[in-house]
C-alpha positions in Angstrom: 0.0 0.0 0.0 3.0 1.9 0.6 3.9 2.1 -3.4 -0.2 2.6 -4.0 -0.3 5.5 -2.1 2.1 7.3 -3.6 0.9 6.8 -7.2 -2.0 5.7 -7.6 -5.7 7.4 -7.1 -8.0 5.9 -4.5 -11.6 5.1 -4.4 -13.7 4.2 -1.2 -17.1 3.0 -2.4 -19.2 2.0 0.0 -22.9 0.7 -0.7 -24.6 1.9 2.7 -26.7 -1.3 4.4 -25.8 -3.7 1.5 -26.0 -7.5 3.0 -23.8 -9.9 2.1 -25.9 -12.6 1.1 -27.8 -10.6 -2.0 -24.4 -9.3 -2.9 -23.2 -12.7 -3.4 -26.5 -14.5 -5.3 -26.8 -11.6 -7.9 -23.0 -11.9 -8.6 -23.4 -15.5 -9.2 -26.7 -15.1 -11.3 -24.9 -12.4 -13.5 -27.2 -9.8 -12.6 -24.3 -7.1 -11.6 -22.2 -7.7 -14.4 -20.7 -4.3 -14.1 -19.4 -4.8 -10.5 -18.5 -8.6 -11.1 -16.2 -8.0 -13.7 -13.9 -6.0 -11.2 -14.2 -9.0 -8.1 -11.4 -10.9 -7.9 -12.5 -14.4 -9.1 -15.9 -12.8 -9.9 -17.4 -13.2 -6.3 -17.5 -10.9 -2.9 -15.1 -11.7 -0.1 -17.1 -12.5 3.2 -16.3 -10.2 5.9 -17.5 -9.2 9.3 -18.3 -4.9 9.6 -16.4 -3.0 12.3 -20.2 -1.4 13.0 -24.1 -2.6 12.7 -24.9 1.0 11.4 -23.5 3.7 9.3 -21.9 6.4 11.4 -19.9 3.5 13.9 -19.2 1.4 11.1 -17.5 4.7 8.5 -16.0 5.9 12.0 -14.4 3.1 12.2 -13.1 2.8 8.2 -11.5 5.8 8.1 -9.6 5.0 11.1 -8.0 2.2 8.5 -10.5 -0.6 10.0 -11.8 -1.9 6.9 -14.1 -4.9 7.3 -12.3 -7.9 8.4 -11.9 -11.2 6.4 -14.3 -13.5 7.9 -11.6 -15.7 8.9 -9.6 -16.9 11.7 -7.0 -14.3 11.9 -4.9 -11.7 12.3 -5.0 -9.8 9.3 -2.7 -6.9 8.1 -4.5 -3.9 7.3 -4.3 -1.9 4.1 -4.0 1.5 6.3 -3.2 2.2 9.6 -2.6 5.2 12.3 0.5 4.6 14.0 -0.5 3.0 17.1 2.0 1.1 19.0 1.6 -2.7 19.7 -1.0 -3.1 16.9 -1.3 -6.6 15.5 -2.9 -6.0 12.4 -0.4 -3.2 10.8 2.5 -5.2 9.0 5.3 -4.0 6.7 2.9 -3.8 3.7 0.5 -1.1 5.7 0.4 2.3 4.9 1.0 3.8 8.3 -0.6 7.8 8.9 0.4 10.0 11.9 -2.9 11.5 11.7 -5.8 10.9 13.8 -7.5 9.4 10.5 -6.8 8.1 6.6 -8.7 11.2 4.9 -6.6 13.5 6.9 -3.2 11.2 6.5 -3.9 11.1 3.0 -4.2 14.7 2.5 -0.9 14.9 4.1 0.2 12.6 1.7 -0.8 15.1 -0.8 -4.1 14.2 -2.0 -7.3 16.2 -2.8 -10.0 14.4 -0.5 -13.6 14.5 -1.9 -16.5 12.8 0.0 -19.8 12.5 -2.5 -22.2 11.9 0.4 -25.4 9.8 0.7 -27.3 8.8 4.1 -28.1 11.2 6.5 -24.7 11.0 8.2 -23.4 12.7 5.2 -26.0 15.6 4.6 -24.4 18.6 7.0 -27.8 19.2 7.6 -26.7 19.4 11.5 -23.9 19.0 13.8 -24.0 15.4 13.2 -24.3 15.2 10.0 -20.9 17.8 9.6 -18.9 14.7 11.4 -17.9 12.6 8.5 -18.2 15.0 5.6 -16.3 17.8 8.1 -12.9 15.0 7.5 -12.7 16.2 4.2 -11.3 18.6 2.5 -14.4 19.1 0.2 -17.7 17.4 0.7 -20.7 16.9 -1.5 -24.7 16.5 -0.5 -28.1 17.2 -1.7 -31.7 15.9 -1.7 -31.0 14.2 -5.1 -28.4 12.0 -3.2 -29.9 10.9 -0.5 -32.0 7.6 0.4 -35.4 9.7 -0.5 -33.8 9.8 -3.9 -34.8 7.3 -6.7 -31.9 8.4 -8.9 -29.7 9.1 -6.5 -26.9 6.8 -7.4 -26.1 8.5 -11.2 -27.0 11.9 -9.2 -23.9 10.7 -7.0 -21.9 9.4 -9.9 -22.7 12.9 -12.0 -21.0 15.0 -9.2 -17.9 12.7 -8.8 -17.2 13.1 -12.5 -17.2 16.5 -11.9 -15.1 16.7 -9.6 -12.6 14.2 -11.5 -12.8 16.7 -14.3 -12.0 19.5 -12.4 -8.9 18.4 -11.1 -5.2 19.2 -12.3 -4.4 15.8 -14.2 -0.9 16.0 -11.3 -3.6 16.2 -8.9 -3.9 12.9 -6.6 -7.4 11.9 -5.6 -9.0 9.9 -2.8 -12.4 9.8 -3.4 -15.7 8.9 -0.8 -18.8 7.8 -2.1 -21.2 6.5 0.2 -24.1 5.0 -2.1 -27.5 5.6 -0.2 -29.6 3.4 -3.1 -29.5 0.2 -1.0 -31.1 2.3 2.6 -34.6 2.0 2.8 -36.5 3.1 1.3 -35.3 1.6 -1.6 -38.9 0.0 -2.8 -39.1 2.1 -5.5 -36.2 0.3 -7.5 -38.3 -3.0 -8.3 -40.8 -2.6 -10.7 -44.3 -3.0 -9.8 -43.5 -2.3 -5.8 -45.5 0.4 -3.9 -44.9 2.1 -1.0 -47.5 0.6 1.4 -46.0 -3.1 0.7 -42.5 -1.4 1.8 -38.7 -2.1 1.6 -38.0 -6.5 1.0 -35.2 -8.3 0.6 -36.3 -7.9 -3.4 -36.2 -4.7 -3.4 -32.9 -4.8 -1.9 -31.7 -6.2 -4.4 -33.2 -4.0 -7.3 -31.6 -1.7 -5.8 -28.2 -3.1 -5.8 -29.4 -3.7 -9.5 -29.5 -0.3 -10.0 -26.0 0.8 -8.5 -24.5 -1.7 -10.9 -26.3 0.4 -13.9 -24.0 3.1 -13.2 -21.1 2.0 -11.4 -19.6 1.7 -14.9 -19.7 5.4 -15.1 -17.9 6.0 -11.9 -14.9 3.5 -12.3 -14.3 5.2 -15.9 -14.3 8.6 -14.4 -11.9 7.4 -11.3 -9.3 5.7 -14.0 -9.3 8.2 -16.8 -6.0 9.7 -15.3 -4.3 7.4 -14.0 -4.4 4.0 -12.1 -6.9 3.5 -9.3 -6.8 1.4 -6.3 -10.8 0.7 -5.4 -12.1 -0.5 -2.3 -16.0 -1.4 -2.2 -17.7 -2.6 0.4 -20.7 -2.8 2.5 -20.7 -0.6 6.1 -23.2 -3.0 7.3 -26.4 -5.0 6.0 -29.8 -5.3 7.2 -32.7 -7.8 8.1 -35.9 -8.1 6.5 -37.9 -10.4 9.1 -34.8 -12.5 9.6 -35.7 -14.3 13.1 -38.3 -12.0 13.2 -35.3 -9.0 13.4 -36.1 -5.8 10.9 -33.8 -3.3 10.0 -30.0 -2.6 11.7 -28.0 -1.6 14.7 -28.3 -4.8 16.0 -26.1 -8.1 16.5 -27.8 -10.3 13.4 -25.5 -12.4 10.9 -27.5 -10.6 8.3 -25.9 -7.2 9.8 -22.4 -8.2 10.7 -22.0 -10.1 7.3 -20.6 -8.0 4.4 -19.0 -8.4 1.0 -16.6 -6.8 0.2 -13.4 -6.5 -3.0 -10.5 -4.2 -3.8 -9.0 -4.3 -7.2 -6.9 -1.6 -9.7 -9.1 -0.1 -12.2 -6.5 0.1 -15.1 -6.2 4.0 -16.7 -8.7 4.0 -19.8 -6.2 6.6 -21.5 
């Protein structure tokens, strides 16, 4: 991560509340072939969130705890702070002496953009200016947000503006946190209505509809140079599962994510 860091554009894409389980069946039934094409051997890796809701869980990531491999352990992070007697930072960890990676990469020289999506992300109050407030520029509006039926390709329009607007010397690390997959998300299946509500269907419809456009953000984050992407889940969500709805709770539906990170080659 060392080498990465100091060439190469970053992309943290993280599809707010997507479970694991849906992620996994639509890759295998080639109904994301956009997303699939980029997962190394064409599936999600299984691992466990560091939080059961967004705010704890992004908290957390941009500390450097990505989700962990759903495996017996320990295993070295990508990005660490410098923290002594920590087992999961190894030689190949890009180590910050910031309090967190947005601010240690800006030291690092790059331009950090978050392209917000849940609440967390709106700056609507002093909550909401946590996350966004670690960047260096931040983006939200109504069209971005979990209300939004478009509000992936909204999110994906901004980011290529931003791309576009930056020096081509100009190193990026890039935030989007996709707020399709939230409820509501009825709306992305056909035929749904509001008074039969969010469904594990819907769910994934609305995963459907990220991989419409994802092809659009990729292109944007690799038409200057080489970009190391990260996308993941923050946490999932149940729909009835042992009678549980929703998140913020302990459920294997919740803890369970997928998650990849692969180069998206320069398309210039």
């Amino acid at each position: 991560m060392n080498e990465v860091v100091s060439r190469d554009d970053l992309l943290l894409l993280t599809l707010d509340t997507l479970r694991y389980d849906v992620a996994v069946e639509l890759a295998e039934a080639g109904r994301i072939p956009h997303l699939a094409r980029h997962l190394p051997g064409g599936t999600w890796e299984k691992r466990h969130a560091p939080g059961s809701f967004t705010y704890a869980s992004h908290q957390a990531m941009f500390a450097g705890f990505l989700p962990t491999p759903a495996t017996p352990g320990p295993h070295p992070r990508l990005f660490a702070a410098r923290f002594a007697g920590s087992e999961s930072t190894a030689g190949r960890t890009y180590v910050f002496d910031t309090p967190d990676l947005v601010s240690g990469l800006a030291a690092a020289g790059y331009r950090t953009v978050c392209v917000g999506g849940v609440g967390f992300f709106n700056r609507q109050g002093a909550l909401g200016n946590v996350l966004p407030g670690l960047f260096q520029e931040s983006h939200w509006e109504p069209e971005f947000g979990v209300a939004s039926p478009t509000s992936f390709e909204a999110q994906v329009a901004r980011a290529e503006q931003v791309v576009a607007g930056l020096p081509h010397e100009q190193r990026l690390f890039l935030f989007v946190n996709a707020a399709a997959l939230h409820q509501p998300n009825w709306f992305h299946l056909p035929g749904a209505t509001r008074a039969a509500g969010d469904t594990r269907r819907t769910h994934a419809a609305a995963l459907e509809y990220i991989d419409r456009h994802v092809g659009r953000l990729f292109a944007a984050m690799s038409a200057r140079r080489r970009c190391f992407a990260m996308v993941c889940s923050d946490h999932g969500t149940t729909y009835g599962d042992d009678g549980y709805t929703g998140h913020r709770l302990g459920h294997e539906a919740v803890w369970t994510v997928p998650y990849a990170h692969f180069f998206l080659e320069p398309t210039a």
